[in-house]
Every structure is written in structure tokens, then in C-alpha cells.
CHARMM-style PDB file with segment names, atoms N, HN, CA, C and O in Angstrom:
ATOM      1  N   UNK     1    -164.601-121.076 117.430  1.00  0.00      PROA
ATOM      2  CA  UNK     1    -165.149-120.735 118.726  1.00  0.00      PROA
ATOM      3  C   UNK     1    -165.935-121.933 119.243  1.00  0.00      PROA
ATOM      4  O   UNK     1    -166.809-122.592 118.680  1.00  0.00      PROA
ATOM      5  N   UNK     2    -165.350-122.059 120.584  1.00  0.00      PROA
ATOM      6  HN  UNK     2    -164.640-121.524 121.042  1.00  0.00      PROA
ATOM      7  CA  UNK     2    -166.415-123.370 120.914  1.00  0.00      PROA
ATOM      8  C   UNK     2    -167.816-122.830 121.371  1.00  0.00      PROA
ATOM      9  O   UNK     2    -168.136-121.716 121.784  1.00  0.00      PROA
ATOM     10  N   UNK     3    -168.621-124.083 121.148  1.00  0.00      PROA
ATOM     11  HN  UNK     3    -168.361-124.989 120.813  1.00  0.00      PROA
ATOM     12  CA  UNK     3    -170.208-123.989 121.919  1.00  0.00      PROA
ATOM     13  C   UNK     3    -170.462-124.754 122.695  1.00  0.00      PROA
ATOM     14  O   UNK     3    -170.169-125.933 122.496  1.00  0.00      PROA
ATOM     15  N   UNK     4    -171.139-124.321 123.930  1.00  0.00      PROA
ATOM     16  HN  UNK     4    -171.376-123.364 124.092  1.00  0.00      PROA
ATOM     17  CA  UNK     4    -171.231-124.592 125.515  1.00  0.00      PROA
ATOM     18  C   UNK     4    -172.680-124.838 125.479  1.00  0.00      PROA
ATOM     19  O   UNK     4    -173.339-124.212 124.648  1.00  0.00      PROA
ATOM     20  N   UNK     5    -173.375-125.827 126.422  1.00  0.00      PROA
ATOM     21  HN  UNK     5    -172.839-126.336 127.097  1.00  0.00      PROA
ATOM     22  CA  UNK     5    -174.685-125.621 126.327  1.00  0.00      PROA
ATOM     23  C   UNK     5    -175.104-126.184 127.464  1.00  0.00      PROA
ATOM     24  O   UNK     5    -174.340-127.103 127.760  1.00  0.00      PROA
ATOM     25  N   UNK     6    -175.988-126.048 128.252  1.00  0.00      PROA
ATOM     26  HN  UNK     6    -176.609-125.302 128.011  1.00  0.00      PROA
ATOM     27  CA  UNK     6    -176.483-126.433 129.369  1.00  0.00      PROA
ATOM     28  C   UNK     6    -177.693-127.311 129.436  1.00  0.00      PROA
ATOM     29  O   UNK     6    -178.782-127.031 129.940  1.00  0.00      PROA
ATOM     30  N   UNK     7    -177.200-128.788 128.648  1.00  0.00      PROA
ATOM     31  HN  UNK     7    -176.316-129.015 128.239  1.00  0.00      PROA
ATOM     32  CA  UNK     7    -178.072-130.219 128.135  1.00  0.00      PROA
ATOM     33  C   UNK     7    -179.487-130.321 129.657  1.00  0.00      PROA
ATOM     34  O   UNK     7    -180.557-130.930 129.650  1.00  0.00      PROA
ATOM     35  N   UNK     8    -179.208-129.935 130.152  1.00  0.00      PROA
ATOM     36  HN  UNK     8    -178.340-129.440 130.159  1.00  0.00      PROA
ATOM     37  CA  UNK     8    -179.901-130.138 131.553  1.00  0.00      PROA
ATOM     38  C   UNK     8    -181.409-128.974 131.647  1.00  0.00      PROA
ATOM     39  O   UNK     8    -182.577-129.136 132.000  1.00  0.00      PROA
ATOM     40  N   UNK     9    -180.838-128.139 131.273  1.00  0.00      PROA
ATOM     41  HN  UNK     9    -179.890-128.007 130.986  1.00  0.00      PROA
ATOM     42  CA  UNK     9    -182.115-126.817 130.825  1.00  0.00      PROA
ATOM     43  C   UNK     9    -182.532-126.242 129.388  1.00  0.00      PROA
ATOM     44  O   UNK     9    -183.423-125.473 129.028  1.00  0.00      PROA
ATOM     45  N   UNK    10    -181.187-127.162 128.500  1.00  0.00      PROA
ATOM     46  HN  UNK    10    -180.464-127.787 128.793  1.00  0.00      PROA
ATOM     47  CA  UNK    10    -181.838-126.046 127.240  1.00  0.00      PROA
ATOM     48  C   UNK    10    -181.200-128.035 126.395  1.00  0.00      PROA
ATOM     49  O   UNK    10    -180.067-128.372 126.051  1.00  0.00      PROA
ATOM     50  N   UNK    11    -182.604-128.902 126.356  1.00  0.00      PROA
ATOM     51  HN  UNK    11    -183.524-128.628 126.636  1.00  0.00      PROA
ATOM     52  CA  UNK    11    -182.010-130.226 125.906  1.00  0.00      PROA
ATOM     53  C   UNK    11    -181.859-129.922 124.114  1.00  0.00      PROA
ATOM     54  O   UNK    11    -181.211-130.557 123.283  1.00  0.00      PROA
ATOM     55  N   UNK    12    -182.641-128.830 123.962  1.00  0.00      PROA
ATOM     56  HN  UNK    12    -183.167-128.314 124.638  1.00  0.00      PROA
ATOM     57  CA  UNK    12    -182.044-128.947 122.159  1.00  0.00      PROA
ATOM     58  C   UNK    12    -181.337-127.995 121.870  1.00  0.00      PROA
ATOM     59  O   UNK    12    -181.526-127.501 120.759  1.00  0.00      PROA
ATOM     60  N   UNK    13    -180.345-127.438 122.699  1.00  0.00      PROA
ATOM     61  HN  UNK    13    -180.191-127.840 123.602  1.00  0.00      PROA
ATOM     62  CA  UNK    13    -178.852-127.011 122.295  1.00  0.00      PROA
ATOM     63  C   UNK    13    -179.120-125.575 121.580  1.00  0.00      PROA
ATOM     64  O   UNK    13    -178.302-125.141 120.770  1.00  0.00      PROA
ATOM     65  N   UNK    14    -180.343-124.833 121.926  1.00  0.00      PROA
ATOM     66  HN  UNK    14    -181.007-125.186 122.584  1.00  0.00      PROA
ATOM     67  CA  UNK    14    -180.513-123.383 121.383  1.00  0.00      PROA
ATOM     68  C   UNK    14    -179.825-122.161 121.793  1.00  0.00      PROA
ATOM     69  O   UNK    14    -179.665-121.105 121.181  1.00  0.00      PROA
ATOM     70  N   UNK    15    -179.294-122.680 123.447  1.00  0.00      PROA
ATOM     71  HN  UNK    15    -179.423-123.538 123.944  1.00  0.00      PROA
ATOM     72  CA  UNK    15    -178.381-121.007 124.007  1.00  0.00      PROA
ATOM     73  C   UNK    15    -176.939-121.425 123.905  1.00  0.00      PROA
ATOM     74  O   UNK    15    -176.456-122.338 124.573  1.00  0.00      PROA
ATOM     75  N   UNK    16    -176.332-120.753 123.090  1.00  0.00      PROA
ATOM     76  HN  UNK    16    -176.725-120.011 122.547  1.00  0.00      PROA
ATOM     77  CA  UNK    16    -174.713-121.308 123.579  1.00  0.00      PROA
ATOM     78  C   UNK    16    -174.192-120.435 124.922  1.00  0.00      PROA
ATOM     79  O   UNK    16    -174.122-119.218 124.750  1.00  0.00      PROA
ATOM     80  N   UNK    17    -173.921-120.820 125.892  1.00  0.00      PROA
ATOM     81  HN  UNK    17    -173.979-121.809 126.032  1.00  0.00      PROA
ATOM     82  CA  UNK    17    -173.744-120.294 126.700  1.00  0.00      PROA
ATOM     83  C   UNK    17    -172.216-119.397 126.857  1.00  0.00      PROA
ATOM     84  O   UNK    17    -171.909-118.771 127.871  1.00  0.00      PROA
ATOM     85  N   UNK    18    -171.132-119.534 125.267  1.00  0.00      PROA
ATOM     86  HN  UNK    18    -171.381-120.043 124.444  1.00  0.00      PROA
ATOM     87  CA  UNK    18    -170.409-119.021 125.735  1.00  0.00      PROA
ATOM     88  C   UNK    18    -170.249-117.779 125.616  1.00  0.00      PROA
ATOM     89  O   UNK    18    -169.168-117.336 126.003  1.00  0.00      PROA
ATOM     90  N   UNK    19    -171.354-116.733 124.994  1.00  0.00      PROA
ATOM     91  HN  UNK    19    -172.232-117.092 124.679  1.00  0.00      PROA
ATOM     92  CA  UNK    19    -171.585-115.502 124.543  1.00  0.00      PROA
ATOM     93  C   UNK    19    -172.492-115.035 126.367  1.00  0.00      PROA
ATOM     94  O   UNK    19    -172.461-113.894 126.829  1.00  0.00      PROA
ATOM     95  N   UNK    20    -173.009-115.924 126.884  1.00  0.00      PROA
ATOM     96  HN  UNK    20    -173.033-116.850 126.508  1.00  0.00      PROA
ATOM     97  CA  UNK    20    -173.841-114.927 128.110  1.00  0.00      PROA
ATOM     98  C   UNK    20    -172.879-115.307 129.270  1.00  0.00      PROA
ATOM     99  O   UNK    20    -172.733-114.490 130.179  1.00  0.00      PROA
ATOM    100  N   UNK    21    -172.079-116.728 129.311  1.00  0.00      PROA
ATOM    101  HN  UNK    21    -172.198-117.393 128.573  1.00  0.00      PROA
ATOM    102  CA  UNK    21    -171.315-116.983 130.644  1.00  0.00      PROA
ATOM    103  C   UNK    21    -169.814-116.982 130.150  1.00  0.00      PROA
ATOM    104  O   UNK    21    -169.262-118.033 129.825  1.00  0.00      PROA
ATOM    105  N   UNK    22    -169.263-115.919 130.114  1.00  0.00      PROA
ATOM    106  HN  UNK    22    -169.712-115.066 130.379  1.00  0.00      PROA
ATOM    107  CA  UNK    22    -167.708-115.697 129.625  1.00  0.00      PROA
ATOM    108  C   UNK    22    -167.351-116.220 130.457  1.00  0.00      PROA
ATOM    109  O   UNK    22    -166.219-116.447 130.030  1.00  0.00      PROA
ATOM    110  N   UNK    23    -167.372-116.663 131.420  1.00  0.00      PROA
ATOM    111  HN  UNK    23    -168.292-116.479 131.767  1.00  0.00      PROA
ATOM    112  CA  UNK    23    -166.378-117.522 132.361  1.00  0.00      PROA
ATOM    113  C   UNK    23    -166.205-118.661 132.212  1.00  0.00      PROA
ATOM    114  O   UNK    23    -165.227-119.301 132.601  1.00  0.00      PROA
ATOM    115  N   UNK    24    -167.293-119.125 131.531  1.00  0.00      PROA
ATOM    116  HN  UNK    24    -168.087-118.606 131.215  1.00  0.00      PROA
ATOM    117  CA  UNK    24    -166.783-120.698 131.166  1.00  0.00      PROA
ATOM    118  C   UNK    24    -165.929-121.138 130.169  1.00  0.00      PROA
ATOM    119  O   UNK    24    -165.450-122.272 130.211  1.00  0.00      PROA
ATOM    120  N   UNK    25    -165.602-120.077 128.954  1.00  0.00      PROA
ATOM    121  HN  UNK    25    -165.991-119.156 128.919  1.00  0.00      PROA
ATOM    122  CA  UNK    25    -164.560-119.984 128.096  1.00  0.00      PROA
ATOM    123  C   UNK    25    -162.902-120.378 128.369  1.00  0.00      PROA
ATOM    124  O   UNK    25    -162.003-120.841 127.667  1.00  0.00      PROA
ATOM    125  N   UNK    26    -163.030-119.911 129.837  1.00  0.00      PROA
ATOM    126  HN  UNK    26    -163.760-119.535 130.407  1.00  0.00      PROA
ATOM    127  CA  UNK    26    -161.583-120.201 130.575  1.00  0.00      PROA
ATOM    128  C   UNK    26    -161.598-121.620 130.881  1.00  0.00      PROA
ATOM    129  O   UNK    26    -160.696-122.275 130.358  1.00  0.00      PROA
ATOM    130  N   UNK    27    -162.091-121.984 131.316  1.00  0.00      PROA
ATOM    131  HN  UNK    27    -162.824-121.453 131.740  1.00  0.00      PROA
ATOM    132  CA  UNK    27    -162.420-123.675 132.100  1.00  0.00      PROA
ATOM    133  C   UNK    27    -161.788-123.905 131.311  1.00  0.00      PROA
ATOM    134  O   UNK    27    -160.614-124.260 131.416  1.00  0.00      PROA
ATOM    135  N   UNK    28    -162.960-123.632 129.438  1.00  0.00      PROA
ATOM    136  HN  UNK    28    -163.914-123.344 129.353  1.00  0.00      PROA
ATOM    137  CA  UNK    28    -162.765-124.558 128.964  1.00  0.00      PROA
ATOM    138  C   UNK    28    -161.619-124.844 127.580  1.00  0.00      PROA
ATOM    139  O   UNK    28    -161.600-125.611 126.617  1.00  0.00      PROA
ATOM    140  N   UNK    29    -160.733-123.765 128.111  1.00  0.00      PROA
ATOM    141  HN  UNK    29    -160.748-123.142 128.893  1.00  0.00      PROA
ATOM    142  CA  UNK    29    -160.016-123.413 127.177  1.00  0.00      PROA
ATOM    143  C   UNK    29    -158.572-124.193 128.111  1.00  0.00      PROA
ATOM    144  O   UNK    29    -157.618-124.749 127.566  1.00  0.00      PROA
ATOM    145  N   UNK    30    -158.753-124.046 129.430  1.00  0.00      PROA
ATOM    146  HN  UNK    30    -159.527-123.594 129.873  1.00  0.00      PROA
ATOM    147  CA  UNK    30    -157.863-124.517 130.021  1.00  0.00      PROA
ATOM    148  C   UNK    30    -157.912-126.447 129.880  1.00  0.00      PROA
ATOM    149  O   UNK    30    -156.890-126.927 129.391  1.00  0.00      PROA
ATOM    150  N   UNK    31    -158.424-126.910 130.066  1.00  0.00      PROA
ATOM    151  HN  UNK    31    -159.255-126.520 130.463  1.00  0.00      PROA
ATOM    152  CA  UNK    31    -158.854-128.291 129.894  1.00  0.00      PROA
ATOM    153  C   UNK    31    -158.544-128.865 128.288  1.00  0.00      PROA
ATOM    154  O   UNK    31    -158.127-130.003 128.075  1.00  0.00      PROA
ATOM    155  N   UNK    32    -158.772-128.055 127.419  1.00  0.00      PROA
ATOM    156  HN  UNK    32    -159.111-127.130 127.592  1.00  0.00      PROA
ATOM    157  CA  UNK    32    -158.509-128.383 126.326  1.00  0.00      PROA
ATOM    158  C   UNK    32    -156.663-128.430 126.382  1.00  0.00      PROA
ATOM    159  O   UNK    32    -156.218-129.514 126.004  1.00  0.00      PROA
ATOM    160  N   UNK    33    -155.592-127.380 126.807  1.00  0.00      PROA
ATOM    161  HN  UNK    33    -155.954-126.500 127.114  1.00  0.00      PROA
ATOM    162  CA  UNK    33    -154.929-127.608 126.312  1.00  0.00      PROA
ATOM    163  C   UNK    33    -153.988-128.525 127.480  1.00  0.00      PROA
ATOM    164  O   UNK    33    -152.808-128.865 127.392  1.00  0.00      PROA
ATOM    165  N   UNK    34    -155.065-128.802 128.689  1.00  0.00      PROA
ATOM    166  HN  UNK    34    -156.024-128.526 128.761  1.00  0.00      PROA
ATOM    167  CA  UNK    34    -154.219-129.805 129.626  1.00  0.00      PROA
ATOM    168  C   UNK    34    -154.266-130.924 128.406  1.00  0.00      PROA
ATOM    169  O   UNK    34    -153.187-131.340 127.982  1.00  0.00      PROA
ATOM    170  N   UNK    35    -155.354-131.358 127.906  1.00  0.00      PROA
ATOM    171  HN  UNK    35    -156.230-131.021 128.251  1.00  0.00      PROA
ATOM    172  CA  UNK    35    -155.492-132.418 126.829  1.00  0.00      PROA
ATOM    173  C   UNK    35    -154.276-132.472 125.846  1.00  0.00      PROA
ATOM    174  O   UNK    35    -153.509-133.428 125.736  1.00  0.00      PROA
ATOM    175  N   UNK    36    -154.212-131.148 125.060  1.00  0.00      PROA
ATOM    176  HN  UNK    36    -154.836-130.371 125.149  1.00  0.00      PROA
ATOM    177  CA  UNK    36    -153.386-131.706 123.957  1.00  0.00      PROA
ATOM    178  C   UNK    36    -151.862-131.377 124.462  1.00  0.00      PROA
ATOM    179  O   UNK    36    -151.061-131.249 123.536  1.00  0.00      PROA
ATOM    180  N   UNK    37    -151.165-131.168 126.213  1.00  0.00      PROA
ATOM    181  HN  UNK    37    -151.816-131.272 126.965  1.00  0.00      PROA
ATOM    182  CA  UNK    37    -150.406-131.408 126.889  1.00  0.00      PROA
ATOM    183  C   UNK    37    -150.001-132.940 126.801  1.00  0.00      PROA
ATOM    184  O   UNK    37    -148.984-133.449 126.329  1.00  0.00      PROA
ATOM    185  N   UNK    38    -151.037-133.481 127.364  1.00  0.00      PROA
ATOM    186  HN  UNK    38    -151.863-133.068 127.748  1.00  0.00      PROA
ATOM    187  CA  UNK    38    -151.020-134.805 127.414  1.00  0.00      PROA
ATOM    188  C   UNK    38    -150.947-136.001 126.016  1.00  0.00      PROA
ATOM    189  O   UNK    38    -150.794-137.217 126.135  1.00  0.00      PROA
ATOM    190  N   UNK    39    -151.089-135.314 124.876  1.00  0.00      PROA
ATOM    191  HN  UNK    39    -151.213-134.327 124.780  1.00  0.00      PROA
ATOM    192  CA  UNK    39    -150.993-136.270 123.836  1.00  0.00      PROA
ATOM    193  C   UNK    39    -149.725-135.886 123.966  1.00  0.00      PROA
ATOM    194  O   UNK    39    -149.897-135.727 122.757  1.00  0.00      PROA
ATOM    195  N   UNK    40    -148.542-135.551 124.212  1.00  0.00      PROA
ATOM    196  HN  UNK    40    -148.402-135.680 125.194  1.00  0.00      PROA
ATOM    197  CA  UNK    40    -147.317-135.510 124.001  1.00  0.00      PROA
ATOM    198  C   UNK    40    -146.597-136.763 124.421  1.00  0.00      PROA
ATOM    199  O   UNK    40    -145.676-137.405 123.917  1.00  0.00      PROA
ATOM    200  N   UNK    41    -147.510-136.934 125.798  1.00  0.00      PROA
ATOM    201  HN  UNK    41    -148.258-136.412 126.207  1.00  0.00      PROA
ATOM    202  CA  UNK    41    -146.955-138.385 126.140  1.00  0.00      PROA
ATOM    203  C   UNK    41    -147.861-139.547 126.403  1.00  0.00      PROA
ATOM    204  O   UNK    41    -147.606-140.516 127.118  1.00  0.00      PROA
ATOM    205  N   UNK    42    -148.629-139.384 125.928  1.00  0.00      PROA
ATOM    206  HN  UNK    42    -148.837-138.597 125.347  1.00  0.00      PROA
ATOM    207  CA  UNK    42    -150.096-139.801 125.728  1.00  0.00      PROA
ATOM    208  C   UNK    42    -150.925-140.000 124.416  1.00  0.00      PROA
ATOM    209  O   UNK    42    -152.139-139.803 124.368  1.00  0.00      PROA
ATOM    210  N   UNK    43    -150.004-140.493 123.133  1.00  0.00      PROA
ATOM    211  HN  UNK    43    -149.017-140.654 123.172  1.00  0.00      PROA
ATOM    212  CA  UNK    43    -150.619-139.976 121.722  1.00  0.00      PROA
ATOM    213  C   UNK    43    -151.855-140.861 121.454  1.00  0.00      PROA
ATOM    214  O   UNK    43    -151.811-142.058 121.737  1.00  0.00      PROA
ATOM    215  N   UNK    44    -153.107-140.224 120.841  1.00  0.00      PROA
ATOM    216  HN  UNK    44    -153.143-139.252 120.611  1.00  0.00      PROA
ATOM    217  CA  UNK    44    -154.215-140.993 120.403  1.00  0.00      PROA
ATOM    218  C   UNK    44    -153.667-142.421 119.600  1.00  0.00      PROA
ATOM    219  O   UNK    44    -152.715-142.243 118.841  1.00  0.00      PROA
ATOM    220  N   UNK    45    -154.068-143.466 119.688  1.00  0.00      PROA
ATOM    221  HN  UNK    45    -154.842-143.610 120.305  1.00  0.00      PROA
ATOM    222  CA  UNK    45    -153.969-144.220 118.774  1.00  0.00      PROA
ATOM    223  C   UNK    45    -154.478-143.906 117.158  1.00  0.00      PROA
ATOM    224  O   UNK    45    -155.433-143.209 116.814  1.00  0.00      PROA
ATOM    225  N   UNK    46    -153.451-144.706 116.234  1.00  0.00      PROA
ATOM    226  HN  UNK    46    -152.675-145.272 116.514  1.00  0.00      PROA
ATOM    227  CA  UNK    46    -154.007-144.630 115.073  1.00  0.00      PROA
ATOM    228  C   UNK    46    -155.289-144.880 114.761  1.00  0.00      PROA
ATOM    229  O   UNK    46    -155.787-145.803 115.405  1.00  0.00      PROA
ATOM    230  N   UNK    47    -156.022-144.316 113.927  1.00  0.00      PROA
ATOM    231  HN  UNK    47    -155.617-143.567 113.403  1.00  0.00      PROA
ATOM    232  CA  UNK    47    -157.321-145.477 113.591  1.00  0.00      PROA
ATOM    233  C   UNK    47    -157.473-146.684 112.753  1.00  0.00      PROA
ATOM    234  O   UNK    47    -156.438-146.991 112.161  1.00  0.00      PROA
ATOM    235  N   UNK    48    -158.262-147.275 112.594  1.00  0.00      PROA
ATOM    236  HN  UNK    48    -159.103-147.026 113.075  1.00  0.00      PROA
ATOM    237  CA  UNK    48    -158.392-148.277 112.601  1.00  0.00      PROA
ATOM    238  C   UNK    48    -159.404-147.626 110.641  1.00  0.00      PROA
ATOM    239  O   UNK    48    -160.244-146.792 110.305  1.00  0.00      PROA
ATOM    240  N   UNK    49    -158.373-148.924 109.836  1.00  0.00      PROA
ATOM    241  HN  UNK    49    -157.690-149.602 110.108  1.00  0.00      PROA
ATOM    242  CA  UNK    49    -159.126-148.426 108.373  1.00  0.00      PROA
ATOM    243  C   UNK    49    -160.558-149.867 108.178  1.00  0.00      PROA
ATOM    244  O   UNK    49    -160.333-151.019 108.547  1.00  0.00      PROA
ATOM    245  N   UNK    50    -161.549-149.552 107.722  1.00  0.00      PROA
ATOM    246  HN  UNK    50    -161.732-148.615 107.423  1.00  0.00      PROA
ATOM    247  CA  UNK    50    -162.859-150.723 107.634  1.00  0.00      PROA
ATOM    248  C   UNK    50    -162.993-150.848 106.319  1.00  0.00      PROA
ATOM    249  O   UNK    50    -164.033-151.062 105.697  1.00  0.00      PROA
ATOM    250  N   UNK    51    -161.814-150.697 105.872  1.00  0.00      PROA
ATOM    251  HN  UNK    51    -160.969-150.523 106.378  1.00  0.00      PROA
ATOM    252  CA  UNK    51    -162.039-150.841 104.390  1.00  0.00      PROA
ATOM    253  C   UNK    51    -160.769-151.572 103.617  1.00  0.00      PROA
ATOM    254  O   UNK    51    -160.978-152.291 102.640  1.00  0.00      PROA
ATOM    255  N   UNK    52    -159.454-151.335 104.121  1.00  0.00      PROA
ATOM    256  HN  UNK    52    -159.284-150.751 104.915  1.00  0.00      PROA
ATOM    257  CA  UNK    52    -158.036-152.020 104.109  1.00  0.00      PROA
ATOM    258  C   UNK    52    -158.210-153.375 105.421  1.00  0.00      PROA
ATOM    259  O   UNK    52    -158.451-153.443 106.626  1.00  0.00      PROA
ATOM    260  N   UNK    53    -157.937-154.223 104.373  1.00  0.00      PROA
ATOM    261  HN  UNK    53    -157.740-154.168 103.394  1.00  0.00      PROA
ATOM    262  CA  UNK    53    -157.562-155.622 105.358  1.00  0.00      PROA
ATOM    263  C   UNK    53    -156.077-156.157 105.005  1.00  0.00      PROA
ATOM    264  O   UNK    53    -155.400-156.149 103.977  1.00  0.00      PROA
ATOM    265  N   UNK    54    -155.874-156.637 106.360  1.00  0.00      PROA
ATOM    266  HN  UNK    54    -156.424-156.644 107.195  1.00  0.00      PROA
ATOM    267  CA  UNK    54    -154.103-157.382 106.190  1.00  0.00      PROA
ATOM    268  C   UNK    54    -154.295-158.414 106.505  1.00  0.00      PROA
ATOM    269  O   UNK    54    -155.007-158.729 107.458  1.00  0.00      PROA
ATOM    270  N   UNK    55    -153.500-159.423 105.523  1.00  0.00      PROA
ATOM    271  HN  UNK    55    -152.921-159.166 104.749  1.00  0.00      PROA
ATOM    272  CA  UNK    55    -154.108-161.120 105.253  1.00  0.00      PROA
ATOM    273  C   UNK    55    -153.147-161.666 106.271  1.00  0.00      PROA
ATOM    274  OT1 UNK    55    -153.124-162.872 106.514  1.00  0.00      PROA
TER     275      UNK     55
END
């Protein structure tokens, strides 16, 4: 379940807002999967290892 918080009125993250504002669940449920839409043609890059070097 995600947690929502309103950094602007509550700065140390105590109300999750997605239990009192059910509407924002949609936003943000929608946005998430425009995202992982878009890694289809859009894939994250690999990461990067700080511990393997190539000579």
C-alpha cells in the first residue's frame, strides 16, 4: 500500500493521507502504471556496479 503525505503541513510524515483522502489513491495509482507503460519503451538503465571494474 502506498503512503501519501502532505510535506507542506505535516513535514515529519505522521498522516498518511491515503486512509483519510481515498481519492488520491486513484491519481496515484494511475501515474504509476502510465510509468511502468513507459518502461516498455523506455527501459531504466542498468546500474552501474562500484565495486566491479573493467580494465
Amino acid at each position: 500500500m502506498p503512503t501519501i503525505y502532505n510535506i507542506e503541513n505535516d513535514p515529519c510524515e505522521e498522516d498518511n493521507l491515503i486512509a483519510s483522502k481515498a481519492w488520491v489513491f486513484r491519481a496515484y495509482m494511475q501515474a504509476i502504471g502510465e510509468y511502468y507503460k513507459s518502461l516498455q519503451t523506455y527501459p531504466n538503465p542498468r546500474g552501474v556496479s562500484l565495486t566491479k571494474f573493467h580494465e
